[in-house]
KOLBATI-466475 format. One record per residue (C-alpha): x, y, z; residue number from 1. Coordinates in nm, 4 decimals. Each point is the difference from the previous one (the first is absolute). Example, Ala and Ser with C-alpha at 12.3 -4.5 7.8 and 13.67 -1.06 7.14 Angstrom:
2
SEKOL 1.2300 -0.4500 0.7800 1;
SEKOL 0.1370 0.3440 -0.0660 2;
END
This chain:
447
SEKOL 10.4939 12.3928 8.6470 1;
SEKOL -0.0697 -0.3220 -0.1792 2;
SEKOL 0.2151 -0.2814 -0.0180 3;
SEKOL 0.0475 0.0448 -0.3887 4;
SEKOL 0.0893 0.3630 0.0742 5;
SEKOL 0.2566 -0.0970 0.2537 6;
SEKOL 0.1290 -0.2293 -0.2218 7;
SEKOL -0.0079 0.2237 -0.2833 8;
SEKOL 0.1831 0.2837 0.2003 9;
SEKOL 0.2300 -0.2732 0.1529 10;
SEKOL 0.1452 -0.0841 -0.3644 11;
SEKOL 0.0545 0.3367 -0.0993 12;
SEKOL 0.2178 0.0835 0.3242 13;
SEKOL 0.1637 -0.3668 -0.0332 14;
SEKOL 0.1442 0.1503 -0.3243 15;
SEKOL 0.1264 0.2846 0.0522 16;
SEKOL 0.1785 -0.1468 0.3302 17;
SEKOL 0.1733 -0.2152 -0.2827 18;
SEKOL 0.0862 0.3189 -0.1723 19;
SEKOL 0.1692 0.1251 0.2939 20;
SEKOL -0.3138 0.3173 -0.0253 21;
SEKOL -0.0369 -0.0031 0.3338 22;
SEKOL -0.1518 0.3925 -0.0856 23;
SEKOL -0.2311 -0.1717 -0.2673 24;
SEKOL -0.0921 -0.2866 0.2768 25;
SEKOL -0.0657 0.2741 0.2833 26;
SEKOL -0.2242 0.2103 -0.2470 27;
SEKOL -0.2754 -0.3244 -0.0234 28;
SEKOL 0.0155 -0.0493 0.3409 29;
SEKOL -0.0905 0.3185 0.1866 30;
SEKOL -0.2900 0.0404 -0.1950 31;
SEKOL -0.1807 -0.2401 0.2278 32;
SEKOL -0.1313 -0.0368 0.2846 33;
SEKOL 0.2466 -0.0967 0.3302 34;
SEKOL -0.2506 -0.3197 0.0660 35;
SEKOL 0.0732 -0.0993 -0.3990 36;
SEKOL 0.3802 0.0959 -0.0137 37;
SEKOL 0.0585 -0.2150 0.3495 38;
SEKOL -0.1979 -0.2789 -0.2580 39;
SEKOL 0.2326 0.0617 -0.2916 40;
SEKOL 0.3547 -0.0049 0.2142 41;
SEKOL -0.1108 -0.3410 0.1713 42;
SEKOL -0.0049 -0.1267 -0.3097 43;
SEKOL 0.3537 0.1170 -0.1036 44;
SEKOL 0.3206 -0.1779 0.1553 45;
SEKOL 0.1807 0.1010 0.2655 46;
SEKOL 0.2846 0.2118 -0.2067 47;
SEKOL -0.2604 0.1792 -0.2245 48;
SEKOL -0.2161 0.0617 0.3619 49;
SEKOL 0.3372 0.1435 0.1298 50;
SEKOL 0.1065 0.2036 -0.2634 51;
SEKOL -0.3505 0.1915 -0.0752 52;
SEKOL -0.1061 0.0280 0.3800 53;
SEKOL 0.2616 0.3037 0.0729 54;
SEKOL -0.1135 0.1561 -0.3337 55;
SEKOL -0.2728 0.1276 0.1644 56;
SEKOL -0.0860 0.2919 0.2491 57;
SEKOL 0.0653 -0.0966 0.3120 58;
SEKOL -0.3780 0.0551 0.0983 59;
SEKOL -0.1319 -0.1950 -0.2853 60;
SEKOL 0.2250 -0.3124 0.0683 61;
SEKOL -0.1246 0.0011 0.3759 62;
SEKOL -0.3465 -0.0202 -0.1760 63;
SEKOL 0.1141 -0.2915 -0.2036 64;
SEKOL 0.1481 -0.1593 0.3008 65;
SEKOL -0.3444 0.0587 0.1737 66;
SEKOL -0.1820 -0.1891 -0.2901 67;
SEKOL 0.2260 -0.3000 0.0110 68;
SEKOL 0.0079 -0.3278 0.2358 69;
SEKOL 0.1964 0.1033 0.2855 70;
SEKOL 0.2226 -0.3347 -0.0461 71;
SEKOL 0.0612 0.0808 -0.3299 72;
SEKOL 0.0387 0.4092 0.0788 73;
SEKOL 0.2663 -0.0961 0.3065 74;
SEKOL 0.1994 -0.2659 -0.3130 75;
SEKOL 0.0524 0.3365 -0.2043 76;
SEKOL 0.0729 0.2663 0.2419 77;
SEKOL 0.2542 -0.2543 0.1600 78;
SEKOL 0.1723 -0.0097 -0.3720 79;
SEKOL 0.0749 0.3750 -0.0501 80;
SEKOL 0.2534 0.2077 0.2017 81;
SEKOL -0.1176 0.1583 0.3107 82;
SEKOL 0.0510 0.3025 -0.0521 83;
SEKOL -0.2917 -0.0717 -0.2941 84;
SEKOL -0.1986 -0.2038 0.1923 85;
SEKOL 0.0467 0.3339 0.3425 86;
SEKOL -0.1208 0.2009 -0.3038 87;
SEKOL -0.3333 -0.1994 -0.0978 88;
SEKOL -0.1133 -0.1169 0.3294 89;
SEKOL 0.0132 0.3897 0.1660 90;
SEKOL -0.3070 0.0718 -0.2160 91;
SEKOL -0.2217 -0.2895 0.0763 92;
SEKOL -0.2564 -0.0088 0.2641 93;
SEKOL 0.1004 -0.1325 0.3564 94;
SEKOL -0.1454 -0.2674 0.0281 95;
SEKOL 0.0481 -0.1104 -0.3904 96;
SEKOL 0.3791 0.0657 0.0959 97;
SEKOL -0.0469 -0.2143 0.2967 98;
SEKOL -0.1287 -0.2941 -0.1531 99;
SEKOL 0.2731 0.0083 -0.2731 100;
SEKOL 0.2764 0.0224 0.2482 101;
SEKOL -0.1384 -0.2946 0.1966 102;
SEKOL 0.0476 -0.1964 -0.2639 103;
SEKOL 0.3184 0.0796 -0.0570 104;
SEKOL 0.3606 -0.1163 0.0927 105;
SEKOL -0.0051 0.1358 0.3404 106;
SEKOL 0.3910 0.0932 -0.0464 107;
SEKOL -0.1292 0.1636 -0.3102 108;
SEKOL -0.3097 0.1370 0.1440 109;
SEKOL 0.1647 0.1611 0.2628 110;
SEKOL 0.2543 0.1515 -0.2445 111;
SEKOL -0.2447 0.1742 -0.1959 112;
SEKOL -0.2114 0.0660 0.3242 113;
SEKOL 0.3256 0.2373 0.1326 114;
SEKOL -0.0063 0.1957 -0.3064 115;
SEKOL -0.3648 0.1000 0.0111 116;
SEKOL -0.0806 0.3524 0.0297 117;
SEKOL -0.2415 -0.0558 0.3143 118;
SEKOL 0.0413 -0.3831 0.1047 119;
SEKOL -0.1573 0.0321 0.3096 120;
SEKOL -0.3362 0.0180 -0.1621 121;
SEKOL 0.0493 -0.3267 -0.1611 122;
SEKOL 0.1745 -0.1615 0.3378 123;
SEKOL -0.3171 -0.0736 0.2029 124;
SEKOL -0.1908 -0.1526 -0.3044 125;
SEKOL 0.2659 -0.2788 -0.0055 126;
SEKOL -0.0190 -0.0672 0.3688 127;
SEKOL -0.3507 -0.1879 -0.0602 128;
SEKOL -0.0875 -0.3000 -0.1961 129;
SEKOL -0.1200 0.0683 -0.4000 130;
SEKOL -0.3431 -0.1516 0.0850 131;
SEKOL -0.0901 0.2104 0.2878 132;
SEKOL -0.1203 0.3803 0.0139 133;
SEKOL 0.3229 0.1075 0.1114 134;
SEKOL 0.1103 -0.1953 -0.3391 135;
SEKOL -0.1875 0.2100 -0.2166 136;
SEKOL -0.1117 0.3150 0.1518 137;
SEKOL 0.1739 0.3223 -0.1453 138;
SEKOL 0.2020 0.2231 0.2577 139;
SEKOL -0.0760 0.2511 -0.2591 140;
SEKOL -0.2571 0.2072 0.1270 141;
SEKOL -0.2049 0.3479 0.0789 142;
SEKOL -0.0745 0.0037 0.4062 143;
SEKOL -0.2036 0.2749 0.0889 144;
SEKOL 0.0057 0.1497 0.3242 145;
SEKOL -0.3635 0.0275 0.1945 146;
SEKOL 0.0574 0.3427 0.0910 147;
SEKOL 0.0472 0.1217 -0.3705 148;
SEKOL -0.2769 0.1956 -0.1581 149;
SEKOL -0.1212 -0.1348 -0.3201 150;
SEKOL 0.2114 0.2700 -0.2041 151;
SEKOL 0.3303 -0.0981 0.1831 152;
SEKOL -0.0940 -0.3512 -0.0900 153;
SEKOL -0.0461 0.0969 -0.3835 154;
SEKOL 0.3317 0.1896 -0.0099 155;
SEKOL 0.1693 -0.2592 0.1345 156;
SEKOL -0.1188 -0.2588 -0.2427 157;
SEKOL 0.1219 0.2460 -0.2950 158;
SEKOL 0.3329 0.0258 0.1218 159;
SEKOL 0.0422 -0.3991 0.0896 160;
SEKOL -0.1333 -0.1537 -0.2962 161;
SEKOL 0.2129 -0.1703 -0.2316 162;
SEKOL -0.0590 -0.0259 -0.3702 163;
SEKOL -0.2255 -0.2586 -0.0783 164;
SEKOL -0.1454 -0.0826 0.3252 165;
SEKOL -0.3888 -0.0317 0.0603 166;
SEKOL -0.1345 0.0873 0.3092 167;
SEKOL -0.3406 -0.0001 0.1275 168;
SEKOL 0.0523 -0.1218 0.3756 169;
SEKOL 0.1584 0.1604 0.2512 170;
SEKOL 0.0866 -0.0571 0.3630 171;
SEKOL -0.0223 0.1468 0.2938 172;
SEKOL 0.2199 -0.0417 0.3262 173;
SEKOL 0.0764 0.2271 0.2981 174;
SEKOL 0.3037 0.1290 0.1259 175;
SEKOL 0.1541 -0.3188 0.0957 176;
SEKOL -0.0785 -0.1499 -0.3021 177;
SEKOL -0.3038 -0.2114 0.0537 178;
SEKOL -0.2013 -0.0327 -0.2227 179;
SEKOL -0.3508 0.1577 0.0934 180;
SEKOL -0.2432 0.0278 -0.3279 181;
SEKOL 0.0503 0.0239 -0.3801 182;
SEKOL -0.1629 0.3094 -0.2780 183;
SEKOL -0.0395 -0.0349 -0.3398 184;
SEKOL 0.0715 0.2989 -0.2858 185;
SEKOL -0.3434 0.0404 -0.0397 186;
SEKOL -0.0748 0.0746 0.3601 187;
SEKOL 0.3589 0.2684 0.0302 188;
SEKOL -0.1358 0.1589 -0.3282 189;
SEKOL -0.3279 0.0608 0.0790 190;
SEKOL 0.0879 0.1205 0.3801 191;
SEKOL 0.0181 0.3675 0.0840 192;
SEKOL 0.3660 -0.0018 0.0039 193;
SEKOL 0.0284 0.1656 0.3609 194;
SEKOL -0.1720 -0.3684 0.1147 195;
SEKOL 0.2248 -0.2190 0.2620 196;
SEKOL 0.0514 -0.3502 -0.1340 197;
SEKOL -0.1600 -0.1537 0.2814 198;
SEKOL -0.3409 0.1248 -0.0703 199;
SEKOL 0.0001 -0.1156 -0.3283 200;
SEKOL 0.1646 -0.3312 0.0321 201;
SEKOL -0.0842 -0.3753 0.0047 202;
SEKOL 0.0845 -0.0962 0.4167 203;
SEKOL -0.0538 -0.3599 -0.0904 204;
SEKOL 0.2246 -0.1305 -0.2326 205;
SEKOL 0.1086 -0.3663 -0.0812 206;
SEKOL 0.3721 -0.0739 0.0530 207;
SEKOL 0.1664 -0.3349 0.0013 208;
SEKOL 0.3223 -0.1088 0.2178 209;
SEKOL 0.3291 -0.0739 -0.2261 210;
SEKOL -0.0771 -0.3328 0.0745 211;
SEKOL -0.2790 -0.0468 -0.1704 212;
SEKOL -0.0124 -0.2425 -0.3387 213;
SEKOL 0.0003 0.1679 -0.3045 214;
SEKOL -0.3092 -0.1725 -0.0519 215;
SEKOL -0.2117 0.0893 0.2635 216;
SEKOL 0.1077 0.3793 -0.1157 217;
SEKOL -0.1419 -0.0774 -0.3536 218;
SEKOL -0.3415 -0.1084 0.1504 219;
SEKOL -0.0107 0.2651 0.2196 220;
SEKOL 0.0592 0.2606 -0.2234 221;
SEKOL -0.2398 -0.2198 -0.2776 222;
SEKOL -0.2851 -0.0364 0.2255 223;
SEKOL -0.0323 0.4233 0.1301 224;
SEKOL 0.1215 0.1539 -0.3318 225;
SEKOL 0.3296 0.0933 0.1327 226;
SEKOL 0.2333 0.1922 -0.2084 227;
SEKOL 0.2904 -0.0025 0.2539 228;
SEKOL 0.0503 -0.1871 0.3309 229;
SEKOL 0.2082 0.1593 0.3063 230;
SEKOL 0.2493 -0.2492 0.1477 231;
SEKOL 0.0606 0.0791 0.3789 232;
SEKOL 0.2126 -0.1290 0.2318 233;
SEKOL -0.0790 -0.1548 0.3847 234;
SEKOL -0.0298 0.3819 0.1308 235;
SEKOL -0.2507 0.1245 -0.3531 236;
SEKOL 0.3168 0.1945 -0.1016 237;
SEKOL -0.0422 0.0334 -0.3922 238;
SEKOL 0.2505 -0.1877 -0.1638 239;
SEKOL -0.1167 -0.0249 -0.3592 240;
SEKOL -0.2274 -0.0207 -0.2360 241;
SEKOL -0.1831 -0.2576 -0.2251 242;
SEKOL -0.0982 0.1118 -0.3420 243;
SEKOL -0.2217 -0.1542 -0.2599 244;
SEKOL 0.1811 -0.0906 -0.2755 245;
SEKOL 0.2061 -0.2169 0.3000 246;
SEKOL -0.2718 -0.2241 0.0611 247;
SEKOL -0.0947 -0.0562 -0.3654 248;
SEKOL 0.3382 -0.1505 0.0043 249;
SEKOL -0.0730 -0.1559 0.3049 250;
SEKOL -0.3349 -0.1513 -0.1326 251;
SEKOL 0.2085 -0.1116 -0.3303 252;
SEKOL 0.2578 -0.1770 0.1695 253;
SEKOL -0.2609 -0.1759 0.3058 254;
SEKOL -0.2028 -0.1031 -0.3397 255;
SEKOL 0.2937 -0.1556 -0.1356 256;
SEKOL 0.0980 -0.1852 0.2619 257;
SEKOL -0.3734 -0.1378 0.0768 258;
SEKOL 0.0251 -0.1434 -0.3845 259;
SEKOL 0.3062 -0.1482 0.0228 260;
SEKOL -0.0969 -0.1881 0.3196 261;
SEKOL -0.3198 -0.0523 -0.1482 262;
SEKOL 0.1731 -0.2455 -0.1870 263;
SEKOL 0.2266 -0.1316 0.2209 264;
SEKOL 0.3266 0.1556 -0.0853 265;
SEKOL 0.2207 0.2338 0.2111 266;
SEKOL -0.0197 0.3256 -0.1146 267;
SEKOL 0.2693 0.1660 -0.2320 268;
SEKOL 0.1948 0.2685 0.1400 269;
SEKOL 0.0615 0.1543 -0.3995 270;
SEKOL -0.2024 -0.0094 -0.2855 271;
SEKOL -0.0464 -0.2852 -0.1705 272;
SEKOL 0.2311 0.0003 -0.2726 273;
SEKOL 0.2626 0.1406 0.1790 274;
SEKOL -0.0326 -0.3024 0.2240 275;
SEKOL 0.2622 -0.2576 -0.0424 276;
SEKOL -0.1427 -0.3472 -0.1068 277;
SEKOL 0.2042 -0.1155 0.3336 278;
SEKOL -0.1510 0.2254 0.2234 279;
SEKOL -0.3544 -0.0581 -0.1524 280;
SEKOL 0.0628 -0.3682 0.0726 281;
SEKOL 0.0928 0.0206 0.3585 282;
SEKOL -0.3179 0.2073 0.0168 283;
SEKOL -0.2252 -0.2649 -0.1027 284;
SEKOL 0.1756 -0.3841 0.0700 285;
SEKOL -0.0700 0.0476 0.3687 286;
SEKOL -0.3837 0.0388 -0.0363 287;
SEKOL 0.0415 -0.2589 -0.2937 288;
SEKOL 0.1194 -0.2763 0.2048 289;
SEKOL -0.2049 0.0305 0.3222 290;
SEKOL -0.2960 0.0307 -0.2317 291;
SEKOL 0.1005 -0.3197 -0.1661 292;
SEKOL 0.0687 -0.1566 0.3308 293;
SEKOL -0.3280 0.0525 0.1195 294;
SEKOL -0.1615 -0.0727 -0.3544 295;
SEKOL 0.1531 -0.4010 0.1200 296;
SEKOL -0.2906 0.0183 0.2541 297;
SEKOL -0.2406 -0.0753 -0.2648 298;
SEKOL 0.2017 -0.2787 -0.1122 299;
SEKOL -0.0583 -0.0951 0.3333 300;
SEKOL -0.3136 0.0183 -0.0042 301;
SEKOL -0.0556 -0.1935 -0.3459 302;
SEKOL 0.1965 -0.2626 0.1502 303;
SEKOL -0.1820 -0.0515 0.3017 304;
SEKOL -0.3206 -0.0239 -0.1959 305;
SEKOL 0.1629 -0.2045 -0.2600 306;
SEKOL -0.2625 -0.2838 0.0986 307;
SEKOL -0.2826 0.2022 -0.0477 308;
SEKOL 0.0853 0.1001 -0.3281 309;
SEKOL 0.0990 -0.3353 -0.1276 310;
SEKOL -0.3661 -0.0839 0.1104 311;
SEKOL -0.1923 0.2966 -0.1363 312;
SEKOL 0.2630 0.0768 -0.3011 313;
SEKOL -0.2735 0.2952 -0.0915 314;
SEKOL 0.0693 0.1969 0.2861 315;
SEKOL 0.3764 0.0675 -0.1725 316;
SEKOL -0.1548 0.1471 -0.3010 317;
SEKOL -0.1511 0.3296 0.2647 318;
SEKOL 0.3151 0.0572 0.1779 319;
SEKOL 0.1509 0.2770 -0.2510 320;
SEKOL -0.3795 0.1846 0.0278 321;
SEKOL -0.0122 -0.0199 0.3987 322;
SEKOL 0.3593 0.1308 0.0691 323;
SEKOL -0.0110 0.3104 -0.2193 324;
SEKOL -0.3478 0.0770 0.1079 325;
SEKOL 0.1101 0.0234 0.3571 326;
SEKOL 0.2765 0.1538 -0.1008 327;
SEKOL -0.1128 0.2542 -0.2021 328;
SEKOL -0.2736 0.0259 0.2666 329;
SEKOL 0.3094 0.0816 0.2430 330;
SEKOL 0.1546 0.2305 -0.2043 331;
SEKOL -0.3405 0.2113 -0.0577 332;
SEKOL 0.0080 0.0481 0.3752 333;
SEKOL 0.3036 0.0814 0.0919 334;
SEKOL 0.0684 0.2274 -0.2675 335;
SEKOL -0.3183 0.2245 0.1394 336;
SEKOL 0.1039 -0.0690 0.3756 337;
SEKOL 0.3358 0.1434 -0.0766 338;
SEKOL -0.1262 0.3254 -0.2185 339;
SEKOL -0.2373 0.0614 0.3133 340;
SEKOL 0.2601 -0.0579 0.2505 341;
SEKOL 0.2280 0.2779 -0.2077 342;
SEKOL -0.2664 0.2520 0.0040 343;
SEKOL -0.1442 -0.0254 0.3803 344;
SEKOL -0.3019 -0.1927 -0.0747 345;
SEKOL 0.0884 -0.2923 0.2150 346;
SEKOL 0.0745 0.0018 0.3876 347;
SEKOL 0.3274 -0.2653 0.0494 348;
SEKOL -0.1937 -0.0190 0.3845 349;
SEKOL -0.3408 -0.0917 -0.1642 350;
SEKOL 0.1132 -0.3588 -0.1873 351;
SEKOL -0.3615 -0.1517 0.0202 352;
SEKOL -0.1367 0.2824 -0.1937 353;
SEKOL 0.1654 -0.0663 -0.3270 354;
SEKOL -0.0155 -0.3708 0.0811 355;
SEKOL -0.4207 0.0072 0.0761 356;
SEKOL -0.0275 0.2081 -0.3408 357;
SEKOL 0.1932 -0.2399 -0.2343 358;
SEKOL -0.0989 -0.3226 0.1795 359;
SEKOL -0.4244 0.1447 -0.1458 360;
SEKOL 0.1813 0.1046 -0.3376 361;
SEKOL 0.1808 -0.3067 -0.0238 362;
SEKOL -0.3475 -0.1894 0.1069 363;
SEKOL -0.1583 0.1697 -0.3269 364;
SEKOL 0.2756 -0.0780 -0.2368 365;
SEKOL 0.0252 -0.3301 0.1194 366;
SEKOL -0.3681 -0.0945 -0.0618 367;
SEKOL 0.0062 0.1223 -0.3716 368;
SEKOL 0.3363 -0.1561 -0.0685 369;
SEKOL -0.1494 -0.3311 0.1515 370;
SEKOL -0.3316 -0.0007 -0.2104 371;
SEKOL 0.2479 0.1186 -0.3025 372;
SEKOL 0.2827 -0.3338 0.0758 373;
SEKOL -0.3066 -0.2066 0.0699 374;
SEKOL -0.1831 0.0281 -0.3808 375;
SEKOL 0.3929 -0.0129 -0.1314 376;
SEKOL 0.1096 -0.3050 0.1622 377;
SEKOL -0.3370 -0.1562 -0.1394 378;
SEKOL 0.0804 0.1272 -0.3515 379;
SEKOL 0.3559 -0.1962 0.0670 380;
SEKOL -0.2116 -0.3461 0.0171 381;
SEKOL 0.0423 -0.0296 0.3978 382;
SEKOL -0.1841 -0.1901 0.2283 383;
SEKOL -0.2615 0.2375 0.1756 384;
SEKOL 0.2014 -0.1078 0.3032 385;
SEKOL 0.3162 0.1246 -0.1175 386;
SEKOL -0.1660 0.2891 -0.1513 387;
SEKOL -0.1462 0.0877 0.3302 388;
SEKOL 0.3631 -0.0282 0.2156 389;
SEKOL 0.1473 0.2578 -0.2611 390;
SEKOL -0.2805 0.2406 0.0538 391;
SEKOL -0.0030 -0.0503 0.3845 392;
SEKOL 0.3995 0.0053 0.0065 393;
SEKOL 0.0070 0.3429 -0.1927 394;
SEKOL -0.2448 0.1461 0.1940 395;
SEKOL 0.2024 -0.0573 0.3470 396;
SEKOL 0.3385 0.1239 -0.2229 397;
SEKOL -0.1487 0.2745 -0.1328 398;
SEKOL -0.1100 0.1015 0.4443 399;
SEKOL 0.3477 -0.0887 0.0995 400;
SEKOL 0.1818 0.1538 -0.2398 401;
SEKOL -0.1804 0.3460 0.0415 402;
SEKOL -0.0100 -0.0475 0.3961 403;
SEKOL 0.3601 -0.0634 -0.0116 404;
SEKOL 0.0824 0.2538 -0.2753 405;
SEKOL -0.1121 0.2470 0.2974 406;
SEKOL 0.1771 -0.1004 0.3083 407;
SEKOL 0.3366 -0.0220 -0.1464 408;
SEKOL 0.0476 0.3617 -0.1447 409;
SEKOL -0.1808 0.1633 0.3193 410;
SEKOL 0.1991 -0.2538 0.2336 411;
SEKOL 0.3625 0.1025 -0.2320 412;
SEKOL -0.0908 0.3761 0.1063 413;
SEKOL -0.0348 -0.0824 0.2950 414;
SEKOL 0.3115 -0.1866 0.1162 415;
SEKOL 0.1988 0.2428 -0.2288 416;
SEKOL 0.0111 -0.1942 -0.3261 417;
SEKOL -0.0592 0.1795 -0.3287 418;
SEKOL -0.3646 -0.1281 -0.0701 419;
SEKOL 0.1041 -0.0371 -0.3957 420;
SEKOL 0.2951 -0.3647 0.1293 421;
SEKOL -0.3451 -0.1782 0.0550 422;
SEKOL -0.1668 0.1166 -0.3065 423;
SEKOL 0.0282 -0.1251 -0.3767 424;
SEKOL 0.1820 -0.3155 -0.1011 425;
SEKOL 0.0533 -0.0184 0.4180 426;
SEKOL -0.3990 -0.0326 0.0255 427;
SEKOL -0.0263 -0.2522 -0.2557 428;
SEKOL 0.2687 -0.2075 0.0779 429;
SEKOL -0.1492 -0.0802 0.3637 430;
SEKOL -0.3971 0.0085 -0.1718 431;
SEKOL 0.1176 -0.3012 -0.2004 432;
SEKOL 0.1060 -0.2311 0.2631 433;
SEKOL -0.3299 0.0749 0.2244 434;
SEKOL -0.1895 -0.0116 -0.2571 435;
SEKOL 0.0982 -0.3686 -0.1182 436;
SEKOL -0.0288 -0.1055 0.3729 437;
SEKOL -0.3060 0.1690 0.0241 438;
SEKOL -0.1492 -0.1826 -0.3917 439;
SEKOL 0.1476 -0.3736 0.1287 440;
SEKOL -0.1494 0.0391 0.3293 441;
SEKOL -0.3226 0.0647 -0.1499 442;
SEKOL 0.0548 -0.2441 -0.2456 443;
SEKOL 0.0321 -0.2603 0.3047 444;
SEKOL -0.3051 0.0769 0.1461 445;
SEKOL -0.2344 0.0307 -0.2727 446;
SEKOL 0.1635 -0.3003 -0.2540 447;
END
């Protein structure tokens, strides 16, 4: 739905709400989707959210809840009576219920957790943290026994699934539970039905630890087509299940985060607008002021060269073009050193790879940017000796800024530092003190 829709949609409810038609109000909404009517209730207030929420089917509002920013989901459940909120919550997926209630009250959580029709399903989800498998695997699943035959396996899946759910992976464990191989519905379908399981299964299967980061998940399950992940614990057991439509959330929220970073801000735990202008600013004046703090080392610079620029008062007039060359430079690399570290392409153990390949790159760039500053600084009226140190100085920036753009994301992964803290306005801020030391020094030699 477009915004102008939402909008549209969004005034009509608005008025009725100020007509006391909550009926009228309720009629506009449920003919949309759960993904748009989560959209239109964020945008209502808090007493308008509260009222319509428990208009709905219990089923429908868990689908709505579902849709919406678990922050902002948690802020509204925690505002109607339990009994309500008992009511809602029993109908959502486990692990959708799990990640509300985590980030809830706990006194509250717990409260609504006791009146849940089957808690204990919900329990060992909030026992691991919300960026792990254990954080977002379902314990809502089909296990099929080995021994089954492939008709056994069918009926089963008729009489266990619940409305709405899509299913085209199943597992496989023995009788202790481990898992041992995985079918699909095409292969149970097209099986004689008097077939075992095991001869038809998949014996190798990939499974990942609860452990694991969420993120390593989405790239597994990215890079060999996976449409669901088995989470196991130290003994195989099967303990859940990792869906699809998980990791695209996943995915969404690791993208958001790289951005955010990207630019040298924390990253927002709500959406934006629903971010206080308090919290947004604790978010960013920490980055702000070390990045201005280390912006005073090219003042530092400019001041130890101060001589060399009262002598040569030309070579003042290239400083602007040098330091946003290498930083841009900078930025160019890291931002494809990061995207190649996300997707596998880059071995953390194999630093002189990345470093060899940018350090000929940067060689390349450097030499047409050095030709291309050379014929400028002419065009300026420069000497053809000043002309010459800006060409030779942003040639070397243009190296070091692409040699260095590599070693700090790979060398972030590797001690355990989110690659994107060195990248962006991080990057430039260190290109532009090197690089001035790097122009003056040349400057020196060659004037």
């Amino acid at each position: 739905m477009s915004f102008t829709q939402l909008e549209q949609i969004l005034a009509q409810v608005r008025a009725s709400l100020e007509r006391d038609d909550v009926a009228q109000a309720m009629a506009v909404i449920e003919r949309l989707y759960p993904a748009d009517q989560a959209d239109l209730l964020s945008e209502l207030d808090n007493d308008a959210q509260q009222t319509l929420l428990p208009e709905f089917a219990p089923d429908a509002a868990a689908d709505i809840l579902e849709e919406m920013d678990d922050s902002e989901a948690a802020e509204l459940v925690a505002a109607l009576p339990t009994s309500t909120a008992v009511r809602i919550i029993d109908e959502m997926a486990p692990d959708e219920a799990a990640d509300l209630l985590g980030s809830m009250d706990m006194e509250q959580a717990q409260a609504v957790l006791a009146g849940l029709e089957d808690p204990d399903e919900i329990r060992p989800l909030l026992l691991h943290p919300t960026d792990t498998a254990g954080g977002i695997m379902t314990s809502e699943f089909l296990a099929l026994r080995q021994r089954m035959t492939a008709g056994d396996a069918l009926t089963a899946i008729r009489n266990w699934l619940p409305d709405g759910e899509d299913i085209s992976t199943l597992f496989v464990v023995d009788r202790y539970g481990k898992l041992c191989g995985m079918v699909n519905l095409r292969q149970l379908i097209v099986a004689d039905p008097t077939t075992p399981l095991q001869e038809i299964m998949e014996s190798e299967v990939f499974s990942v630890p609860a452990g694991t980061d969420q993120e390593e998940c989405a790239r597994l399950m990215s890079r060999y087509d996976l449409l669901a992940l088995p989470v196991v614990d130290e003994a195989g057991l099967l303990m859940g299940v990792i869906t699809i439509d998980d990791v695209v959330d996943v995915l969404e929220e690791e993208t958001t985060e790289d951005i955010q970073r990207l630019g040298a801000t924390e990253p927002l735990d709500r959406p934006y607008l629903d971010t206080s202008i308090v919290s947004v600013f604790r978010k960013r004046i920490g980055w702000l002021l070390l990045l201005f703090l280390t912006e005073t080392l090219t003042g530092s610079v400019l001041r130890h060269f101060e001589a060399e620029i009262q002598a040569v008062v030309a070579l003042s007039f290239f400083i602007p073009l040098l330091i946003g060359t290498g930083g841009n430079a900078g930025s160019q690399t890291t931002s494809t050193i990061i995207r190649a570290l996300s997707l596998g392409e880059l071995q953390t153990k194999k630093i002189w790879q990345p470093l060899w390949h940018e350090v000929r790159i940067g060689l390349l760039l450097g030499v047409v940017m050095a030709v291309v500053a050379y014929g400028r600084a002419l065009l300026w009226g420069t000497t053809n000796g000043v002309a010459l140190t800006v060409a030779v100085a942003i040639f070397t920036i243009v190296v070091w800024a692409n040699s260095l753009g590599s070693l700090l994301p790979v060398t972030a992964e590797r001690v355990g530092i989110d690659p994107t803290v060195v990248s962006g306005p991080a990057m430039s801020t260190l290109v532009d003190a090197t690089g001035l030391f790097i122009y003056f020094t040349i400057a020196g030699i060659l004037l």
